[in-house]
PDB file of N, CA, C, O and CB in Angstrom:
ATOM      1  N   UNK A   1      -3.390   6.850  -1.203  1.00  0.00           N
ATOM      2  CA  UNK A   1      -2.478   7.404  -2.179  1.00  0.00           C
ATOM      3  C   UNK A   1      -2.365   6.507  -3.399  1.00  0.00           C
ATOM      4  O   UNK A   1      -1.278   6.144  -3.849  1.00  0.00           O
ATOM      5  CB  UNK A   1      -1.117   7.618  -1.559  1.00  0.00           C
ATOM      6  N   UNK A   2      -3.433   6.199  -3.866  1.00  0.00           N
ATOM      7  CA  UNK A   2      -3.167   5.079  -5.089  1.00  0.00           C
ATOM      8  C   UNK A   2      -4.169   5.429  -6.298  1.00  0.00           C
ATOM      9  O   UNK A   2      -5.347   5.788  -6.269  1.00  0.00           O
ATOM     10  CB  UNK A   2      -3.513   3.353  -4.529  1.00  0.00           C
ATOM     11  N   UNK A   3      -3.242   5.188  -7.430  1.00  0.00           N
ATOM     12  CA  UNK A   3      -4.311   6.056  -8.562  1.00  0.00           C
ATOM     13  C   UNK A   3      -4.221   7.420  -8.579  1.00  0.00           C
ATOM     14  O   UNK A   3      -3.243   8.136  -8.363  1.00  0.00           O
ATOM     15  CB  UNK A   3      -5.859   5.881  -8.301  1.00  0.00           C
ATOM     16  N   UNK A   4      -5.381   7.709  -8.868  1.00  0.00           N
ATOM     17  CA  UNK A   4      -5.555   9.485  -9.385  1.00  0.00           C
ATOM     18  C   UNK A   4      -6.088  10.042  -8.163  1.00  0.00           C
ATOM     19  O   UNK A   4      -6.661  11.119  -8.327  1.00  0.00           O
ATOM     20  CB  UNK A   4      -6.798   9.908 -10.834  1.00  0.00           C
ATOM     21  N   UNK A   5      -6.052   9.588  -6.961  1.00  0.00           N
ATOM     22  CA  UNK A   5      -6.424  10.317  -5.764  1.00  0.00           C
ATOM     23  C   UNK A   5      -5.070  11.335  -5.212  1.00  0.00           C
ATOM     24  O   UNK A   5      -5.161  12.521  -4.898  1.00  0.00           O
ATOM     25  CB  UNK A   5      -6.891   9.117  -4.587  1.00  0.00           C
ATOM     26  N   UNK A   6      -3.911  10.549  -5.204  1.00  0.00           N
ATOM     27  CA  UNK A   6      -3.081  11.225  -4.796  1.00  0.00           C
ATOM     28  C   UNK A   6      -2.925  12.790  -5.622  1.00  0.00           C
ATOM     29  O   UNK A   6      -2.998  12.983  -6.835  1.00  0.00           O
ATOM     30  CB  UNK A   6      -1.996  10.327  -4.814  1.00  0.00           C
ATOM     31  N   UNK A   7      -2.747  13.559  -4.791  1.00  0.00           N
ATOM     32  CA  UNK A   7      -2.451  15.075  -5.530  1.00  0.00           C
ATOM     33  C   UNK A   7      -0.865  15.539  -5.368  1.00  0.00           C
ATOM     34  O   UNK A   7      -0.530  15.778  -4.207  1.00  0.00           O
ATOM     35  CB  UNK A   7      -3.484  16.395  -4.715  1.00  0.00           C
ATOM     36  N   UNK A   8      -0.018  15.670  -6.219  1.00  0.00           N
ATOM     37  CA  UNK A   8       1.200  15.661  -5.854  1.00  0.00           C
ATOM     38  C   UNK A   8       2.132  15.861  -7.606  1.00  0.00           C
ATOM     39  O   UNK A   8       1.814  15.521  -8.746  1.00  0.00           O
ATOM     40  CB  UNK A   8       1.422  14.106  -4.847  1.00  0.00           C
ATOM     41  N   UNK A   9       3.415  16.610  -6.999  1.00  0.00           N
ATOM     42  CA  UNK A   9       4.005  16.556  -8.624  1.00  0.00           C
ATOM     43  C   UNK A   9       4.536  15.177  -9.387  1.00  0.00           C
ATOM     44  O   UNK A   9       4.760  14.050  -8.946  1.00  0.00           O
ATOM     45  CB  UNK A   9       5.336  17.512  -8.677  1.00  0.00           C
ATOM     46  N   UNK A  10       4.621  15.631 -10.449  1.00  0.00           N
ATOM     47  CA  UNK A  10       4.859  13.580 -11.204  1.00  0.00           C
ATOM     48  C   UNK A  10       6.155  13.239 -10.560  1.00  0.00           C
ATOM     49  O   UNK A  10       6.465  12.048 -10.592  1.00  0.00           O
ATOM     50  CB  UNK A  10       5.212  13.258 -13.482  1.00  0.00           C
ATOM     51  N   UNK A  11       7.030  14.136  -9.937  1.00  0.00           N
ATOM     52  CA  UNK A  11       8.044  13.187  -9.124  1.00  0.00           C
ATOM     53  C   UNK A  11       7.704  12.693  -7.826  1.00  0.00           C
ATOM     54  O   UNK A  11       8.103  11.598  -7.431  1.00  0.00           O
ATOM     55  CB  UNK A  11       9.287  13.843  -8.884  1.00  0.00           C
ATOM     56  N   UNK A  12       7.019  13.418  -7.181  1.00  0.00           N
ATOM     57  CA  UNK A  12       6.392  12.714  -5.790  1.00  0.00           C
ATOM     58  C   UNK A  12       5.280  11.808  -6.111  1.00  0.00           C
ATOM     59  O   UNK A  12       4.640  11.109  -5.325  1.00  0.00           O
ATOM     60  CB  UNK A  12       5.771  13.822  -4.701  1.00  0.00           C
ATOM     61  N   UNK A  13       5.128  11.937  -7.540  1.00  0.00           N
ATOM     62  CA  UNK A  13       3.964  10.514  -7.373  1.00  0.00           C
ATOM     63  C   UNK A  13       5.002   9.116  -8.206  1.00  0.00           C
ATOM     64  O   UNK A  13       5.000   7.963  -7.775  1.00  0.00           O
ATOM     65  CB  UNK A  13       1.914  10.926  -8.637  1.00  0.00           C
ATOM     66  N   UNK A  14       5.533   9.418  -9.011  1.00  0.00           N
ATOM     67  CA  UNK A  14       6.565   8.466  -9.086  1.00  0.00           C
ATOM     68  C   UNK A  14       7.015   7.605  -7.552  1.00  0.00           C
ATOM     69  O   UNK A  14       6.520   6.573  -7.098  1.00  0.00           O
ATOM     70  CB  UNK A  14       7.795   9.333  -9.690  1.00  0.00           C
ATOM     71  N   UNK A  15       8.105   8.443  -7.005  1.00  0.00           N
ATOM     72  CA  UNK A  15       8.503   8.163  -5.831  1.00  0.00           C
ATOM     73  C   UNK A  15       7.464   7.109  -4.966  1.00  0.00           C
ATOM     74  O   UNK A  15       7.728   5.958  -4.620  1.00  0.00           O
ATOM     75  CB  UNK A  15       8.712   9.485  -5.217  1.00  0.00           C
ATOM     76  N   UNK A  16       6.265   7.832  -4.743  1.00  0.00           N
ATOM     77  CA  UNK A  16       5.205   6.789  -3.901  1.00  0.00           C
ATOM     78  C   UNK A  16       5.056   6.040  -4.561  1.00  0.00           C
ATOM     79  O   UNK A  16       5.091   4.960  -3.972  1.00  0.00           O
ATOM     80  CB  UNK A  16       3.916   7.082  -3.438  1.00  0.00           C
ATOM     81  N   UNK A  17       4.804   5.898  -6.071  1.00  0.00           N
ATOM     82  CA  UNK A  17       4.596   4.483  -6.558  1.00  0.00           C
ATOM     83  C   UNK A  17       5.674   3.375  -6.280  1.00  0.00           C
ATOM     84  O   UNK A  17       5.217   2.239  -6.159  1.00  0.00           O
ATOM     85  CB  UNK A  17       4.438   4.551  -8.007  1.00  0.00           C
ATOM     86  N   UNK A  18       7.353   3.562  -6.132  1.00  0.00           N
ATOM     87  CA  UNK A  18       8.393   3.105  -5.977  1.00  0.00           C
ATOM     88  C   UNK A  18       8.154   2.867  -4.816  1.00  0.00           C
ATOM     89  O   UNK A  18       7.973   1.685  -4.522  1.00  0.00           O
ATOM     90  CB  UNK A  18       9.399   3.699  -6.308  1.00  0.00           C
ATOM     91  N   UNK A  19       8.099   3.560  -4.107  1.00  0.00           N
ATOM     92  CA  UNK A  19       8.161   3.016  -2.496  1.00  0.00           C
ATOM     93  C   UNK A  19       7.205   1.817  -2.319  1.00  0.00           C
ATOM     94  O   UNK A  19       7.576   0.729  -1.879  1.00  0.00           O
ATOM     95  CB  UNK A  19       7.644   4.259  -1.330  1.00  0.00           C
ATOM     96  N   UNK A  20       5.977   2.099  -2.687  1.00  0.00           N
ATOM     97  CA  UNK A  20       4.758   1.045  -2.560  1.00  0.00           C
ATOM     98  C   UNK A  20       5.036  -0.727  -3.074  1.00  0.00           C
ATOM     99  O   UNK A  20       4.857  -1.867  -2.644  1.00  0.00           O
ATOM    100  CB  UNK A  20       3.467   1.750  -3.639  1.00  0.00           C
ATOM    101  N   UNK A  21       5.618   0.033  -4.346  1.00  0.00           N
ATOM    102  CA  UNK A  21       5.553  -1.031  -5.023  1.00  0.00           C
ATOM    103  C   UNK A  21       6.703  -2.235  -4.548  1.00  0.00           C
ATOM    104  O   UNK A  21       6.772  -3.384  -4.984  1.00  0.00           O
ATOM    105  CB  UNK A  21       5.665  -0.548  -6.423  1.00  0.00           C
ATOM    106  N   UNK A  22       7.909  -1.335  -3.116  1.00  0.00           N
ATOM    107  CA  UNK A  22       8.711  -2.148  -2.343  1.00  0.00           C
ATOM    108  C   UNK A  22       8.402  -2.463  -1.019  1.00  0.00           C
ATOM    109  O   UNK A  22       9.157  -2.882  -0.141  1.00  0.00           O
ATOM    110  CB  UNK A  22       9.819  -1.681  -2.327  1.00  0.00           C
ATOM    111  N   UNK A  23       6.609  -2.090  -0.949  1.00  0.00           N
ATOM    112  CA  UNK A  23       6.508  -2.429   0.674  1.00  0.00           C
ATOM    113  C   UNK A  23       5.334  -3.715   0.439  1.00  0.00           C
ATOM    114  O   UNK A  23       4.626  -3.976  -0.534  1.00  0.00           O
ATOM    115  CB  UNK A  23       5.823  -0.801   1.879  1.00  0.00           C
ATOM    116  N   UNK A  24       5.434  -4.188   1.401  1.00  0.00           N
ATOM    117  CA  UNK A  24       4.594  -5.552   1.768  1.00  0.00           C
ATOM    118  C   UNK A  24       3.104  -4.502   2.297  1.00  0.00           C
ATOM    119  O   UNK A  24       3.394  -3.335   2.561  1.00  0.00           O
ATOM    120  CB  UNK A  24       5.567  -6.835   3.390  1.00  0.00           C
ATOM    121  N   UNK A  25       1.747  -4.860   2.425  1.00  0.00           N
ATOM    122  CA  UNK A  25       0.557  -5.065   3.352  1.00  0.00           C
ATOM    123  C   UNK A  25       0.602  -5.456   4.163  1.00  0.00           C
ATOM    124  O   UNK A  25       0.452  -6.645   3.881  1.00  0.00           O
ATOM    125  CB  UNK A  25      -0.257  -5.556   3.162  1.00  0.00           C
ATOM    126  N   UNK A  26       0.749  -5.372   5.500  1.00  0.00           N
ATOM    127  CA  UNK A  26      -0.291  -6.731   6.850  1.00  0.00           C
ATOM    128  C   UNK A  26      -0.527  -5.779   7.493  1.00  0.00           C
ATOM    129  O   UNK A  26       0.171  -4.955   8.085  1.00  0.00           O
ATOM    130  CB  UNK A  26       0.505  -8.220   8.034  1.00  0.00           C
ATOM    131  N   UNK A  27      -2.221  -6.012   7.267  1.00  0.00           N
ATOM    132  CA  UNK A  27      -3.117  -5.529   7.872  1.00  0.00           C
ATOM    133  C   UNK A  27      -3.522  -6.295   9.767  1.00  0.00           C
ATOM    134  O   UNK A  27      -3.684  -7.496   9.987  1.00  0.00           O
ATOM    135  CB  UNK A  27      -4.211  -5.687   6.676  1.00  0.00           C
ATOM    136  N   UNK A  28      -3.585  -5.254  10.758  1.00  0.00           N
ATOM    137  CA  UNK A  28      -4.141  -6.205  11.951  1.00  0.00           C
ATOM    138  C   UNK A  28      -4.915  -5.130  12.152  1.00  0.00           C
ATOM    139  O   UNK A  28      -4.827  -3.957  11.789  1.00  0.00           O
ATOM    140  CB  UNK A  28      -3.180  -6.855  13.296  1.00  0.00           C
ATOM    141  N   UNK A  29      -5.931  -5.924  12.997  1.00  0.00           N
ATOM    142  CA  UNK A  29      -7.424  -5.602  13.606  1.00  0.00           C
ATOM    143  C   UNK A  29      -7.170  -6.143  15.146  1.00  0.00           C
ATOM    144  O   UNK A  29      -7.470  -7.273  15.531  1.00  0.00           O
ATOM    145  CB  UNK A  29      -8.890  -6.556  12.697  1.00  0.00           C
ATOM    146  N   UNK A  30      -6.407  -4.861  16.147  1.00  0.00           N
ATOM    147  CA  UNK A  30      -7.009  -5.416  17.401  1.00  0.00           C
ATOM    148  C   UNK A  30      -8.084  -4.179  17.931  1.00  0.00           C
ATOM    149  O   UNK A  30      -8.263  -3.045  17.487  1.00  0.00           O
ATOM    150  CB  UNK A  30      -5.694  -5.801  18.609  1.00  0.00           C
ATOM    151  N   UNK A  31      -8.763  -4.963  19.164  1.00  0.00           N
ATOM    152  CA  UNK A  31      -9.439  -4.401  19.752  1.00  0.00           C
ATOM    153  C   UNK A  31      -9.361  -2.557  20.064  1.00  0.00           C
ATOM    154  O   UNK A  31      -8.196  -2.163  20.018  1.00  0.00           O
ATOM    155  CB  UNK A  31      -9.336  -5.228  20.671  1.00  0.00           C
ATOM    156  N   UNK A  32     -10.057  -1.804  20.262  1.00  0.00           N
ATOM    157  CA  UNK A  32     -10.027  -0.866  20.625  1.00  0.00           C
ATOM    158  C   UNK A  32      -9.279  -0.947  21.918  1.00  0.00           C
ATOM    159  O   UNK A  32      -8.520   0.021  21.966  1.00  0.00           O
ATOM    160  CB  UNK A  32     -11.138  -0.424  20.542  1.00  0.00           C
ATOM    161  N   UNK A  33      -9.167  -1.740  23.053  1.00  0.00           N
ATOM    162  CA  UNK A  33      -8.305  -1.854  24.458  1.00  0.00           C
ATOM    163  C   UNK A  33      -6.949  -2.010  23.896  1.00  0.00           C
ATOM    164  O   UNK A  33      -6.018  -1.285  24.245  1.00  0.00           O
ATOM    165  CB  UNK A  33      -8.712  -3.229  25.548  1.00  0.00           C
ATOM    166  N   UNK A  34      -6.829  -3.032  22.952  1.00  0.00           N
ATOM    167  CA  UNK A  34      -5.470  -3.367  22.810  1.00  0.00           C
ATOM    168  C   UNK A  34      -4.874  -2.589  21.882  1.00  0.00           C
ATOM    169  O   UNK A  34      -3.644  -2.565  21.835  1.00  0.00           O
ATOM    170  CB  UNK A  34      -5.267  -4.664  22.499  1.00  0.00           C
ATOM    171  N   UNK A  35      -5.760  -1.718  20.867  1.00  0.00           N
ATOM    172  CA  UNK A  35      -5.282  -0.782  20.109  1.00  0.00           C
ATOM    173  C   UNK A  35      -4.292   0.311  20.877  1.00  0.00           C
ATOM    174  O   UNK A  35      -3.153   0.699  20.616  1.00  0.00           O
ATOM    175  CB  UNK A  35      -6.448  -0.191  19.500  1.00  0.00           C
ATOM    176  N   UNK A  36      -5.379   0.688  22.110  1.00  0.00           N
ATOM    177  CA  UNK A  36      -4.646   1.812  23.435  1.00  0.00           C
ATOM    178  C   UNK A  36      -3.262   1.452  23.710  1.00  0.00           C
ATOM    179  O   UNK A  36      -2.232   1.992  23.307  1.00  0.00           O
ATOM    180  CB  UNK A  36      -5.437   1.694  25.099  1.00  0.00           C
ATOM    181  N   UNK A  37      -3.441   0.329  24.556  1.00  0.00           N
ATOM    182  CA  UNK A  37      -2.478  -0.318  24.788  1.00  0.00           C
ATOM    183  C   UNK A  37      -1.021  -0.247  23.814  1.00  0.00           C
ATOM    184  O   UNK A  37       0.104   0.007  24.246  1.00  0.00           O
ATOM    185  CB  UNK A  37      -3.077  -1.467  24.856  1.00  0.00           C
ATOM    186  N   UNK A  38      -1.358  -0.518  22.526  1.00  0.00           N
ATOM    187  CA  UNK A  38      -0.090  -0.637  21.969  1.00  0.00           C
ATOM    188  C   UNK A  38       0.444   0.479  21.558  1.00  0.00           C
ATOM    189  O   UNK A  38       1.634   0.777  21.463  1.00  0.00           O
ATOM    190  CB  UNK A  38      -0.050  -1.439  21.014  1.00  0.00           C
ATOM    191  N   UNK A  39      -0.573   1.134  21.299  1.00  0.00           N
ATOM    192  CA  UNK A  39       0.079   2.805  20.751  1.00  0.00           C
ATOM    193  C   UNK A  39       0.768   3.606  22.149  1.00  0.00           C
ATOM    194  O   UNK A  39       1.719   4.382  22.049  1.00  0.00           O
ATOM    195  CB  UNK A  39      -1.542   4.073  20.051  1.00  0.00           C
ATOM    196  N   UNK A  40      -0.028   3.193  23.695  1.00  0.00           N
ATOM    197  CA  UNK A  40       0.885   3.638  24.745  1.00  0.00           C
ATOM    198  C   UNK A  40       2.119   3.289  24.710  1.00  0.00           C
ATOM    199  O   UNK A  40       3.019   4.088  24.970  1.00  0.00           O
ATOM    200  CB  UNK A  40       0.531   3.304  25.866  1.00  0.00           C
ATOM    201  N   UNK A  41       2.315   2.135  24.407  1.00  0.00           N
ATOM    202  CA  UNK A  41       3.330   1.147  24.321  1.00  0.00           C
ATOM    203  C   UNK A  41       4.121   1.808  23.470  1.00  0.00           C
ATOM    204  O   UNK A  41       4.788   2.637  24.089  1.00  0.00           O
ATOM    205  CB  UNK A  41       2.955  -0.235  23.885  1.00  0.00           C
ATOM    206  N   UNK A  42       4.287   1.806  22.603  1.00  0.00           N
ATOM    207  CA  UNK A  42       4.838   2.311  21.045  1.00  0.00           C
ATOM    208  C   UNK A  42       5.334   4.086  21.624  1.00  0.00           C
ATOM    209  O   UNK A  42       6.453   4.580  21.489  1.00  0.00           O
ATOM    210  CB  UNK A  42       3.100   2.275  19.424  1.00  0.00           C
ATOM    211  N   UNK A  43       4.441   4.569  22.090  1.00  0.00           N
ATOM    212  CA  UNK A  43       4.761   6.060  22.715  1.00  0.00           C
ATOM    213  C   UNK A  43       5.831   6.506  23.675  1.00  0.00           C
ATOM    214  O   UNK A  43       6.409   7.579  23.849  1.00  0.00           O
ATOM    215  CB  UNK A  43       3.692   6.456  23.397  1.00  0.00           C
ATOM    216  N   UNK A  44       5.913   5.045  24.369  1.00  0.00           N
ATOM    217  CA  UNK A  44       6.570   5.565  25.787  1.00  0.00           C
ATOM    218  C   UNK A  44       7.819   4.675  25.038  1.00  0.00           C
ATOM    219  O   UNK A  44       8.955   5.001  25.381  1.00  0.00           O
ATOM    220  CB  UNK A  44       5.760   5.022  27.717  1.00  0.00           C
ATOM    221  N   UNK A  45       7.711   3.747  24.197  1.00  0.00           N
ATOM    222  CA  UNK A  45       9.554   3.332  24.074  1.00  0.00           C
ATOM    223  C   UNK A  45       9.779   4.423  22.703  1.00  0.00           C
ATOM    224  O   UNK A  45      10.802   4.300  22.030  1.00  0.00           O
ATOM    225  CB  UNK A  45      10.069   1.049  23.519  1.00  0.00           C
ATOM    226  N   UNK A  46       8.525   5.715  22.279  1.00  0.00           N
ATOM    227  CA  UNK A  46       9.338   6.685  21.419  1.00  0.00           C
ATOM    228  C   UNK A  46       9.682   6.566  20.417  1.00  0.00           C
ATOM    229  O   UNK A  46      10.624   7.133  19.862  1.00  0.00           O
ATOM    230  CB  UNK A  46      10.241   6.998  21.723  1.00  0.00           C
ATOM    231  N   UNK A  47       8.563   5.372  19.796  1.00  0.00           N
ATOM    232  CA  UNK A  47       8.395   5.230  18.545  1.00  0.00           C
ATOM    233  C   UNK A  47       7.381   4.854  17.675  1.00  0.00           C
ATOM    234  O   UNK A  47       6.272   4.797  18.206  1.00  0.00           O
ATOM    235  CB  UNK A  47       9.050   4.699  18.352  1.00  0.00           C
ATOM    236  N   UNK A  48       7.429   4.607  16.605  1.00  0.00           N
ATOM    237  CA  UNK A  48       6.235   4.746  15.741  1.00  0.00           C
ATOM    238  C   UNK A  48       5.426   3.485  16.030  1.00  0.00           C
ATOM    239  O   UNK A  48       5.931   2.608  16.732  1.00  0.00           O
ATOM    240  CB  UNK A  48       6.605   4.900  14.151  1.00  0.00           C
ATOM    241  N   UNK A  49       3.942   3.317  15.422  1.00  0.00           N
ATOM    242  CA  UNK A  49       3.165   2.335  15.887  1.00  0.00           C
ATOM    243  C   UNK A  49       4.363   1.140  15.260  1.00  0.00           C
ATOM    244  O   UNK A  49       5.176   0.348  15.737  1.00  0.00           O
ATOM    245  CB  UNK A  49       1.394   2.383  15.262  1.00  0.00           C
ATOM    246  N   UNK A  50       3.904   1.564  13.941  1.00  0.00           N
ATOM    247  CA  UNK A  50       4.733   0.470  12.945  1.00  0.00           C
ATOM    248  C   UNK A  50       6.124   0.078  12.999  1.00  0.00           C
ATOM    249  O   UNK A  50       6.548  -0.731  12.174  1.00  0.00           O
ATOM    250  CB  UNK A  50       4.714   0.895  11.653  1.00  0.00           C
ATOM    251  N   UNK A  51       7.117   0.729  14.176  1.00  0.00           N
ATOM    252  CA  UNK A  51       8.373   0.590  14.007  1.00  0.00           C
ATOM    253  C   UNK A  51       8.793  -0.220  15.195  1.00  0.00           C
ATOM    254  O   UNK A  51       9.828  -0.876  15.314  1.00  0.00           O
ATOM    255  CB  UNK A  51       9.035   1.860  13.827  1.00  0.00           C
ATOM    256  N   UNK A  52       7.623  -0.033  16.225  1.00  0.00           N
ATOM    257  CA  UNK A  52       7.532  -0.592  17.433  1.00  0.00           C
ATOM    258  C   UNK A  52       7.039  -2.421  17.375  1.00  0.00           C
ATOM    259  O   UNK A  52       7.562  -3.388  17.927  1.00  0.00           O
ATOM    260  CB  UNK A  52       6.441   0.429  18.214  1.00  0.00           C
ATOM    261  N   UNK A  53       5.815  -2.326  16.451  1.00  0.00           N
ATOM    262  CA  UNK A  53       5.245  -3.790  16.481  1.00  0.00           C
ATOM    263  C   UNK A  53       6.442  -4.424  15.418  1.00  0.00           C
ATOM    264  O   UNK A  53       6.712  -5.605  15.632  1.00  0.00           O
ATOM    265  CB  UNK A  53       3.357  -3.947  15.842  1.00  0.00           C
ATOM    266  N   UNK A  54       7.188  -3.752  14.289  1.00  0.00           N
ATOM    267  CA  UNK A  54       8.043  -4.364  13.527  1.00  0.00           C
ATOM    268  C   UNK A  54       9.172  -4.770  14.150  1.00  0.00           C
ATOM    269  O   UNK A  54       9.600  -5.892  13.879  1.00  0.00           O
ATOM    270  CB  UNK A  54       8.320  -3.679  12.557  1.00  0.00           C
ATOM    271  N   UNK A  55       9.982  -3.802  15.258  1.00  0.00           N
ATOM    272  CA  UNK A  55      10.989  -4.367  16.067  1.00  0.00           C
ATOM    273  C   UNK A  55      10.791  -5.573  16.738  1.00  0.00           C
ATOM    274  O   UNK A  55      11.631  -6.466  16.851  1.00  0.00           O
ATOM    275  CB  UNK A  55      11.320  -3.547  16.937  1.00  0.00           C
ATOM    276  N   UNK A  56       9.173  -5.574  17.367  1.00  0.00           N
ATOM    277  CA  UNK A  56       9.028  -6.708  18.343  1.00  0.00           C
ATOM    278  C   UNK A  56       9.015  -8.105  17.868  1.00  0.00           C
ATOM    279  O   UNK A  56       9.477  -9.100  18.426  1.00  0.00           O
ATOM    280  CB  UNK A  56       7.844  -6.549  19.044  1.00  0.00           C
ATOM    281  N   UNK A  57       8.050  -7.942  16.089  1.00  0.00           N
ATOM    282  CA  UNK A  57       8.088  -9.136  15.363  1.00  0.00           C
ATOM    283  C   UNK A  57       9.270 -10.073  14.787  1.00  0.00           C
ATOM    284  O   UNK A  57       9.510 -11.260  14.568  1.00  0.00           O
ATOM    285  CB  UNK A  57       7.466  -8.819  14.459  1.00  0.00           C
ATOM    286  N   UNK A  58       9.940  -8.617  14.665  1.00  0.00           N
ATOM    287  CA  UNK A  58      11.509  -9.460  13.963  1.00  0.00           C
ATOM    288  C   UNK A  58      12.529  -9.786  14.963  1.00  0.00           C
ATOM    289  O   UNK A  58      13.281 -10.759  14.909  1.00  0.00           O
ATOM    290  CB  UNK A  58      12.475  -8.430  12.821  1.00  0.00           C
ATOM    291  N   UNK A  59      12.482  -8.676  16.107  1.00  0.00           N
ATOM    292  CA  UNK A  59      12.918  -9.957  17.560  1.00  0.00           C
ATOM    293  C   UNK A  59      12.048 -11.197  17.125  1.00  0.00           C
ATOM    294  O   UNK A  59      12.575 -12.157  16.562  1.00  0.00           O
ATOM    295  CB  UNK A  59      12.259  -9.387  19.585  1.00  0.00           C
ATOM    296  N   UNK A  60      11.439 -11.176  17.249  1.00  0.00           N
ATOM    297  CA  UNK A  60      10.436 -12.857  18.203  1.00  0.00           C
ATOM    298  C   UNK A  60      11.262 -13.744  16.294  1.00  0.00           C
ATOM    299  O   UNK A  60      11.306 -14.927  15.959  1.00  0.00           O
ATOM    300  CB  UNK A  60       7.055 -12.675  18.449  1.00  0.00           C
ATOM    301  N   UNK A  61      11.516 -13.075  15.898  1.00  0.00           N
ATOM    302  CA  UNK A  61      11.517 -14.220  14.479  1.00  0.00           C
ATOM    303  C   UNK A  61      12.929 -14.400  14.379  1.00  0.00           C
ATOM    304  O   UNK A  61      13.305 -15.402  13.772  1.00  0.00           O
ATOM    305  CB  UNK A  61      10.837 -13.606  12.785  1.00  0.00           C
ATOM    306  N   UNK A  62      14.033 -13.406  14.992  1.00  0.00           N
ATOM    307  CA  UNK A  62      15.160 -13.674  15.089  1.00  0.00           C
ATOM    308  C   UNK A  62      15.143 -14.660  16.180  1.00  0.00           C
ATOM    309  O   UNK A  62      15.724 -15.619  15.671  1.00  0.00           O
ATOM    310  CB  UNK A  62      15.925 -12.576  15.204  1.00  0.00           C
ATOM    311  N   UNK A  63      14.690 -15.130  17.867  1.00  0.00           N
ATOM    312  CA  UNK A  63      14.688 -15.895  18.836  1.00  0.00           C
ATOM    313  C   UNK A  63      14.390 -16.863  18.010  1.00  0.00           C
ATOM    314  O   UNK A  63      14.984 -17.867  18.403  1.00  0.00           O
ATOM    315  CB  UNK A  63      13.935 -15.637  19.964  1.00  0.00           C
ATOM    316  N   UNK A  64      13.455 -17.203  16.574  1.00  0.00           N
ATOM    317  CA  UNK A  64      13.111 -18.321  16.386  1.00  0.00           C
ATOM    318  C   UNK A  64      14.099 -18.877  15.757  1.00  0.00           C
ATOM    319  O   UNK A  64      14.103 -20.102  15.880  1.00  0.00           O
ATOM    320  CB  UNK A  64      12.033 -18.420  15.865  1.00  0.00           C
ATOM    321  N   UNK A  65      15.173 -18.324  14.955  1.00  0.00           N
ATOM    322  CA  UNK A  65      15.937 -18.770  14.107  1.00  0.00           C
ATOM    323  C   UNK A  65      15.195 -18.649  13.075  1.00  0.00           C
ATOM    324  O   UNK A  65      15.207 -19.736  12.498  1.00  0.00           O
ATOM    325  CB  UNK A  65      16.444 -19.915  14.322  1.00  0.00           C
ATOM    326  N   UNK A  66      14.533 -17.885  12.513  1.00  0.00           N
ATOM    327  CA  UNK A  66      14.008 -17.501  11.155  1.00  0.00           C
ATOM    328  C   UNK A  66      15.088 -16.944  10.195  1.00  0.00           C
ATOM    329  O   UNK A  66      14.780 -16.595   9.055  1.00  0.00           O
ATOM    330  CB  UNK A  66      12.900 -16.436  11.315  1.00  0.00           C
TER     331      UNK A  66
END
């Protein structure tokens, strides 16, 4: 959705540019096993890939005192 690919009216492309331009990147590369794995994972506690590995990260960073 970036550039002139997106197809959409100038307020929904506004909007995505706003949103984007307030989200971070991190990209991960696991394995095809562990890919399974986490999306089972993510499925059965009934939530999104990204909402699942984000809960778990910001636990582990809240335990750290981050």
């Amino acid at each position: 959705m970036s550039g002139n690919t997106y197809k959409g009216t100038t307020a929904q492309k506004k909007a995505v540019s706003t949103y984007q331009r307030n989200r971070d990147n991190i990209m991960i590369r696991p394995t095809k096993e562990d890919g399974a794995k986490i999306r089972s994972a993510a499925a059965d506690a009934g939530k999104s890939v990204q909402r699942y590995i984000l809960d778990i990260l910001m636990e582990k960073i809240e335990q750290a005192g981050k």
